[in-house]
Structure formats: C-alpha cells, structure tokens
C-alpha positions in Angstrom: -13.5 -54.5 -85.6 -11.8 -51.5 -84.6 -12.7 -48.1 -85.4 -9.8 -46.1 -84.9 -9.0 -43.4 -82.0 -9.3 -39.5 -81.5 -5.7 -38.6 -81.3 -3.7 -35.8 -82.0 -1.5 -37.9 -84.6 1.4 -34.6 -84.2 1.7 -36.1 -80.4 2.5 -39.3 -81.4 6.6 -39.2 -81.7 8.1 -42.3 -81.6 4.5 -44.4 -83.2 3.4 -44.2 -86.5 -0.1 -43.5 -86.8 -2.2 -43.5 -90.1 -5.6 -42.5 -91.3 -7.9 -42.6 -94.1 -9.7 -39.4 -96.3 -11.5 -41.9 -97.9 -11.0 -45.1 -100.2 -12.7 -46.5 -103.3 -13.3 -45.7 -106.9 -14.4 -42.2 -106.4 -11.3 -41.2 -104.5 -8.4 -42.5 -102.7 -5.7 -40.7 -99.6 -4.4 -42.0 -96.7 -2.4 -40.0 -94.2 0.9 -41.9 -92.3 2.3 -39.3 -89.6 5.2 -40.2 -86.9 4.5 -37.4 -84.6 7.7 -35.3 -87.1 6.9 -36.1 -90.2 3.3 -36.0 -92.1 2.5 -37.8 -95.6 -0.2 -38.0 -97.8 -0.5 -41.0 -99.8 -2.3 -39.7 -103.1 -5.5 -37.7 -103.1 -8.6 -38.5 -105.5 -10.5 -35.8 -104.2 -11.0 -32.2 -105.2 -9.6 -29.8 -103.3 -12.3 -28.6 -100.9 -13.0 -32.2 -100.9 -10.0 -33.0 -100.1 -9.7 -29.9 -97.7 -12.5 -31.0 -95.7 -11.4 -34.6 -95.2 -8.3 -33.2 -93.8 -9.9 -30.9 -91.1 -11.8 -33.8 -90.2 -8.7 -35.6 -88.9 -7.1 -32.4 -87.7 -4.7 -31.1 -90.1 -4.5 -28.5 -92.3 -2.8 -29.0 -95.8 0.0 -27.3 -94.8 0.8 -29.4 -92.4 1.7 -31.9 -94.9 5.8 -32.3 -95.6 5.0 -34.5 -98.9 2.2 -35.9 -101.2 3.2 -39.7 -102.4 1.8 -40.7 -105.9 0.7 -44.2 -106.4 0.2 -44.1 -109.9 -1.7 -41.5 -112.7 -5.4 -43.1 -112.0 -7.7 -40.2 -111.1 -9.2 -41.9 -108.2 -5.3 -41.3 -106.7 -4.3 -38.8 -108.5 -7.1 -35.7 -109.5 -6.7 -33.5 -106.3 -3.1 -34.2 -105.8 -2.6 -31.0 -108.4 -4.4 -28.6 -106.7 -3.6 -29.4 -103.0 0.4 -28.8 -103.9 -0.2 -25.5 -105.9 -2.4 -23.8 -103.4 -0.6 -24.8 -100.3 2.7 -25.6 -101.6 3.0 -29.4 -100.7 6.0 -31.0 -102.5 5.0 -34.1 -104.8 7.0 -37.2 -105.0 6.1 -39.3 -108.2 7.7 -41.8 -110.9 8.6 -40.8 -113.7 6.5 -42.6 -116.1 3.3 -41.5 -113.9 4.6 -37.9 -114.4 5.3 -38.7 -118.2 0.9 -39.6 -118.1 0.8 -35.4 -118.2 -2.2 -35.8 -115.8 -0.5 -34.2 -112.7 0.3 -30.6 -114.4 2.9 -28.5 -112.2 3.6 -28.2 -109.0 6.1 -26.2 -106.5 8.1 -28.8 -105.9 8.7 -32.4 -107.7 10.3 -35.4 -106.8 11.5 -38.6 -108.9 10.6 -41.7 -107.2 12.9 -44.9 -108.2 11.1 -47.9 -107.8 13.1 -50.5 -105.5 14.9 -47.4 -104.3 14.3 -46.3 -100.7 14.5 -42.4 -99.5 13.4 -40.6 -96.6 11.0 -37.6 -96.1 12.4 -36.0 -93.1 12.1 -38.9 -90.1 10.3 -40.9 -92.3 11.7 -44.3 -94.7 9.9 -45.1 -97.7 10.1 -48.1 -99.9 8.3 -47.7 -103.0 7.7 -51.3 -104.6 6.8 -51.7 -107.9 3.7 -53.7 -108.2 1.3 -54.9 -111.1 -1.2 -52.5 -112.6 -2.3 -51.0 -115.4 -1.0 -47.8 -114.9 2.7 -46.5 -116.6 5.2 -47.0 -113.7 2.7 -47.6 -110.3 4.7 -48.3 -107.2 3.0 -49.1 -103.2 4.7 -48.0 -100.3 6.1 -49.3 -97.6 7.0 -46.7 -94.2 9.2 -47.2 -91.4 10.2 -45.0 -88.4 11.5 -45.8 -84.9 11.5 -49.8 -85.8 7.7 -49.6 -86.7 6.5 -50.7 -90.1 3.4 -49.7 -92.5 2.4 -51.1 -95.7 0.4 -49.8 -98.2 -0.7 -52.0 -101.1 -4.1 -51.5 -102.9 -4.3 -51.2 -106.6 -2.6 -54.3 -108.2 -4.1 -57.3 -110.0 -2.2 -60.2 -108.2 0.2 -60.5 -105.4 3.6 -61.0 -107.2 6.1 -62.8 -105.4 8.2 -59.5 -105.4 5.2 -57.9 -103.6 5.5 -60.7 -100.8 8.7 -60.3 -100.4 8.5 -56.7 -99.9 5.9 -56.5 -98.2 6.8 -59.2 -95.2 7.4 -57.7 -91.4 4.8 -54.8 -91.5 3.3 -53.8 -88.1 0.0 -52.8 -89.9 -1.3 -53.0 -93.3 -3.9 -50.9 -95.5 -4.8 -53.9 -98.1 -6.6 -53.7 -101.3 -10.3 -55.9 -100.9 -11.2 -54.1 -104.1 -14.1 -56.8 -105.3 -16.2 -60.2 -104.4 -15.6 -62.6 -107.8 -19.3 -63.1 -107.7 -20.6 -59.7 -107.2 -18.1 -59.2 -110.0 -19.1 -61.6 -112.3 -23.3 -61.0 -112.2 -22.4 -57.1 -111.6 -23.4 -54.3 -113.8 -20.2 -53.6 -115.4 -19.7 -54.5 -119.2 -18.0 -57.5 -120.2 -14.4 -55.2 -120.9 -14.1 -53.8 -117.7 -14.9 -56.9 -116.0 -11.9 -58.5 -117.6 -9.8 -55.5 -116.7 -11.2 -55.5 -113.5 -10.4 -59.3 -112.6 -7.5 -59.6 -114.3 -3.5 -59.9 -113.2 -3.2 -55.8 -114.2 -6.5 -55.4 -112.2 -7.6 -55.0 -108.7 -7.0 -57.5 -105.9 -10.4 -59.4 -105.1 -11.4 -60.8 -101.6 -10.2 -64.2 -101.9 -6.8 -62.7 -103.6 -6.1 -60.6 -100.1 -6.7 -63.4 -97.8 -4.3 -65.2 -99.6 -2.0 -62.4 -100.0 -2.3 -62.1 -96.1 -1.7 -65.9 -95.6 1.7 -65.8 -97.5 2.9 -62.6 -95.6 2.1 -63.8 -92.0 0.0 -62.1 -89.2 1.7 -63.1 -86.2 3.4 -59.4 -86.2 0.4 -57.5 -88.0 -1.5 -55.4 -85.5 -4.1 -53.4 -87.8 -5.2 -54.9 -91.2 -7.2 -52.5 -92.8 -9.5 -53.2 -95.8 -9.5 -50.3 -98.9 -10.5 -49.5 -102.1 -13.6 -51.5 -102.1 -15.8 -50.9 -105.2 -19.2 -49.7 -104.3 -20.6 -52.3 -107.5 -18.8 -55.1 -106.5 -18.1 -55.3 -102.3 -19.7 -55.4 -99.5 -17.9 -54.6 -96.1 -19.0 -57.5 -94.6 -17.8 -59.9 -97.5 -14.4 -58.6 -97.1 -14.4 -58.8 -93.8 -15.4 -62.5 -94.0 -13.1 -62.9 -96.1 -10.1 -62.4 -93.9 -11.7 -63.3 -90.6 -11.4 -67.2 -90.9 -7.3 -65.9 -90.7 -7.8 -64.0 -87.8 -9.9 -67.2 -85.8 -13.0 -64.7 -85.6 -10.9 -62.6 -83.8 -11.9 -58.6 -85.4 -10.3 -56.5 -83.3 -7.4 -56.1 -85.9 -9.7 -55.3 -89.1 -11.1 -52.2 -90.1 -12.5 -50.7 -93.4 -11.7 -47.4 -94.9 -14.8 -46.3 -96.5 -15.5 -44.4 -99.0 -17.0 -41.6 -97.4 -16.2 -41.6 -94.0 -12.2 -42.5 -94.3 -10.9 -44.0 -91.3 -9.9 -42.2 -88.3 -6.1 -42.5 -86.8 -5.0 -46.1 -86.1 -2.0 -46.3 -84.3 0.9 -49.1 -84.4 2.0 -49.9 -81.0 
C-alpha cells in the first residue's frame, strides 16, 4: 500500500498530484494541484485546523485558486467559511447547497451546474450529480494535460449515471465509508443506521468494490480509500475489500485517514 511522496506539488506542471487534510466524519478536504492551478475540495475543519493541515503538505491558504463544495454536510462544509473570508479564497458551490444558509458569505462565489463542466484556471472540472441526502450534492471529476482524477465519496449507491461519469480516471479517492456488519451490531441507533445504509447514505465496503468492478482498473493508478467512519470501518476491512480486485497486489491503495490525511500522490 502506498503512502504517498514528499513533493513540492507547485513543481509538478504537466501531472496532477492530490493530497488529503484529512477524511471521515469529523472532517473532510482533499487538495488536487497541476503544478498552475491549486483546489481544495471542501474543508470540515476549523480554521486553524484546517490551517495546520495545510502547512503540513506545504501550502499556505493563499495559495489556493478555489474551494469546491461537495454538498452543505458539516463534515465538508464547516471551515470552508472561514478559510475564504480570512484569506480570500473564492468558493464554488450549487445552488441548492448555498440555499442550506450554512456557508454564510464569502469574497467571492461561484454557481456550480451540475452536468456542466468549467475550468479553474488550467484545471477541468466535472461536477456529477450523485445520490445523497443533501439539497443539490455533486462529486468531481478533474482533468489537466490528458490526466484524470475522480472524486466520489458521500453517496448511498453507485447510480449508473455515476458509472458512467466516472469511467477513464487515472486515480480515484473512493468512498469505503462502512463494513455492513460493523454497521449492523454498531453503536448507532436504529434511525441513523437506516440513514446510514441506505441508497441516500454512504457507500459501504462491498458497494466500492463493486463500484470499482463496473468502472474498470486497467487504467487506475492510485485508488484511494476515504471517509471511513471511525464506528463502523476498519482500514484493513476496506482494504480487503478491494484487494481480491487488485490480485493482492497493494501498491495502488492507500487510505486517507482521519487524522493524518494523506500526503501527495501523484498520477503518472
């Protein structure tokens, strides 16, 4: 299983490179960076939280051309807020997500159309609407110099729209966000395990494999396992979990923890 590499991801024109500040229910942000262009992919952490992370993987918040909002959940959405207003990052968000009136304002806003690509700077975005129980949530998909990111976590089931979309990445950060069993004998009352579990949910173990299966891996070079709930996961189930696709072969997964993020990974 890979760990990542100590790179200066600025350096890297011409690759896309991508990181994690962290990943799970007490916060979510994952940096994607071309060498031109830097993006942060929601932020669930405070702001000296979320300050910190960042120096750990070398950037300063003002290096950041753009915040992307997944959807209004405060696990992706509580520090986004306070990281625009005090360094003056631009925001790009749906409407209905906006609409929630969680995000307050910021110095510069930006509607996201679902289905509807744009670029920020050297950067392409497609921002795919998936299924969740959130107002208007949309994952990403990045592209620069021929090389292709996904990032899908938060959605209950892998819709065949989401497939479809989703086909052709280089490297993928993938939602492993729960075992079934864990799930099932787990602390959580009856309500949220429904919630959890269900299509408007969070993807579980078994659901990414399969997800992975249907997209292909022949072309994926990092498959990267997030938002696992510290209740209900275990690194090492998710990890078996997709290993069997992968013929035992680990050098291509990694995990984004919670605490420790996930240092740059690089797409070839």
């Amino acid at each position: 299983m890979t760990q990542g590499q100590v790179i200066d991801p600025l350096s890297q024109r011409g690759r896309i490179c991508f990181a994690s500040l962290g990943s799970g229910s007490k916060g979510n942000a994952t940096l994607v960076c071309d060498g031109e262009t830097t993006l942060l992919v929601d932020c669930g952490f405070g702001l000296r939280d979320a300050e910190r992370r960042l120096a750990r993987l070398g950037l300063h918040p003002r290096q950041l051309d753009a915040v992307l909002v997944t959807h209004e959940h405060g696990d992706h959405l509580r520090g986004v807020g306070p990281l625009a207003r005090r360094h003056a990052v631009p925001v790009y968000i749906t409407p209905g997500t906006w609409l929630s009136g969680r995000l307050g304002e910021v110095p510069q806003r930006h509607w996201i159309t679902p289905q509807s690509r744009f670029t920020v700077k050297s950067l392409t975005i497609d921002p795919i609407t998936v299924p969740h129980d959130a107002r208007e949530p949309v994952q990403f998909r990045f592209e620069s110099c021929g090389r292709h990111l996904g990032v899908l976590t938060d959605l209950g089931h892998p819709t065949d729209h989401v497939i479809e979309t989703f086909k052709g990445c280089d490297a993928l950060v993938i939602e492993c966000n729960h075992d079934r069993r864990m799930l099932e004998i787990g602390p959580y009352p009856p309500r949220l395990k429904r919630r959890v579990g269900g299509n408007w949910g969070h993807l579980a173990n078994v659901q990414a494999a399969s997800l992975l299966q249907r997209l292909g891996l022949d072309r994926l070079q990092r498959i990267v396992c997030s938002h696992l709930s510290e209740h209900n996961n275990r690194p090492e189930l998710a990890l078996e979990a997709l290993m069997p696709l992968l013929d035992g072969d680990g050098s291509r997964l990694t995990i984004a923890a919670q605490d420790s993020g996930m240092h740059w990974q690089t797409i070839n």
